[in-house]
Steps between C-alpha positions, in 0.01 A plus 500: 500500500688844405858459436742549828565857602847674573467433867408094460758469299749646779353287763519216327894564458542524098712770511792276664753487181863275600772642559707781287762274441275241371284721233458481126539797342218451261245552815631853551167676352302320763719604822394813702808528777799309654469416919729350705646345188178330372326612182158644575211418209264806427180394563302721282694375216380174618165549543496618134628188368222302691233679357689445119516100605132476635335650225685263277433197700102607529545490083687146505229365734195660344609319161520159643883452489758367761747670678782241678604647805861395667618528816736245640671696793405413839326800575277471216352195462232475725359821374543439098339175548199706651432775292574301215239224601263798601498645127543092349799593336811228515797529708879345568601574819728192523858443290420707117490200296721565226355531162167478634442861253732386226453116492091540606414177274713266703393686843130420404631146422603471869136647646314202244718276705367626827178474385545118353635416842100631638363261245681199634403590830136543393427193275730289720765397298744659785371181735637272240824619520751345736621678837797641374346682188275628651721648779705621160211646337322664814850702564524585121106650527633664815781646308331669221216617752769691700600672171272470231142456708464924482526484127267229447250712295726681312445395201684721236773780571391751736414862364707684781790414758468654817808484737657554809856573515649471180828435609415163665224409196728623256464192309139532475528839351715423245300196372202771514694786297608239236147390399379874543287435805462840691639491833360700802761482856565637806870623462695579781831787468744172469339379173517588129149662370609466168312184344179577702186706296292597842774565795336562857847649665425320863618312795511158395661340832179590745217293515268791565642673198411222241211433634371858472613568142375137391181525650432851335554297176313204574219724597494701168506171336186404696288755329633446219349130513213625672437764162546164283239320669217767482621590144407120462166527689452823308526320132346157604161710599543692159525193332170362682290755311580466151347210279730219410664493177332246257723202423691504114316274367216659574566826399601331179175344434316820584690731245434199225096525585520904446717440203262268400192712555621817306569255206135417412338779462748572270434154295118552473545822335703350266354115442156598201140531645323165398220557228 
């Protein structure tokens, strides 16, 4: 799927900015014109930055790395958790976990202990248990589902951030710029564009907004994967037609025999002809 034109993105609504009174200065490059006292985003600058962010995505995605996508404003969710799923990439859309980026060991910690919880259920040591833990431990599971179950196969730092509205996940984005994870956003004309690397200068209020500029993203990152996998087929059928290696061990034992072989006809010539 191409990348969203000039008029998508104005019927989607992602030139809506906030109010005048409300703007950070440091989004002035990205504003085209003042109405009724609103800031209005220019779209071709926009449309710019999305094609910048999806052809870095396509490269994060072709490699095999993760990109953690956040989103926990109500008009978000529902489509991060989409996209995101669509693409298999992990997700918080509930409360940012704090630390989760900075303190990653003990966040994994608390995903092993979702995932011990499973294995009581499963070999039924959960039916020994009396009434009352169980009740405990079913609400814990429930717990760490709600905020850790989109994570569950993350299993080392993520190679990108990808945001929306870094002024509510500002948190997040300040975990990411201390470990020098790259962070791509949506920022609206209230926020600071400062600490982000790829800035897509958008609406990020409007459902319809997000969900156009995300799903341009998740769809470069789709053939991204989708270059991975034949690259995969590509070398596995390469690999088909060439001989196996020989083992060490034997390609020890065959240099020894050639060794071996040049030796004696050197050895004759010198051991004296018998009379």
């Amino acid at each position: 799927m191409a990348n969203p034109t000039f008029d998508q993105l104005l019927e989607a609504g992602c030139h809506f900015g906030h109010l005048k009174r409300k703007w950070n200065p440091a989004m002035a490059p990205y504003i085209f014109m003042e109405r009724n006292d609103i800031h209005i985003i220019d779209l071709y600058k926009t449309a710019a930055k999305i094609d910048e962010a999806a052809a870095a995505l396509k490269n994060i995605a072709k490699s095999g790395k993760k990109v953690l996508f956040v989103a926990t404003k109500k008009q978000a969710k529902q489509v991060i958790a989409e996209l995101a799923q669509s693409v298999g990439m992990p997700y918080v859309i509930e409360r940012w976990p704090g630390g989760m980026l900075t303190n990653f060991p003990t966040i994994r910690k608390a995903v092993k202990k979702m995932t011990s919880i499973d294995k009581m259920t499963k070999d039924g040591t959960f039916d020994n248990l009396s009434k009352r833990e169980r009740l405990q431990i079913t609400r814990q599971r429930a717990k760490l589902e709600k905020t850790l179950g989109s994570i569950a196969d993350l299993n080392r730092l993520p190679s990108a951030l990808f945001v929306v509205d870094v002024l509510k996940e500002r948190i997040a984005v300040a975990e990411a710029n201390r470990l020098g994870i790259p962070v791509f956003a949506m920022v609206d004309t209230n926020s600071d564009p400062t600490n982000i690397d790829f800035v897509i200068p958008a609406n990020d209020d409007a459902s319809k907004s997000i969900e156009l500029v995300v799903g341009a993203l998740t769809d470069a990152m789709k053939e991204g994967l989708e270059e991975r996998k034949a690259e995969k087929v590509d070398t596995a059928a390469a690999g088909e037609g060439e001989a196996p290696a020989a083992p060490r061990r034997e390609r020890r034992r065959v240099r020894k025999a050639d060794a071996a072989a040049e030796e004696a006809p050197a050895a004759e010539e010198a051991a004296p002809e018998a009379e």
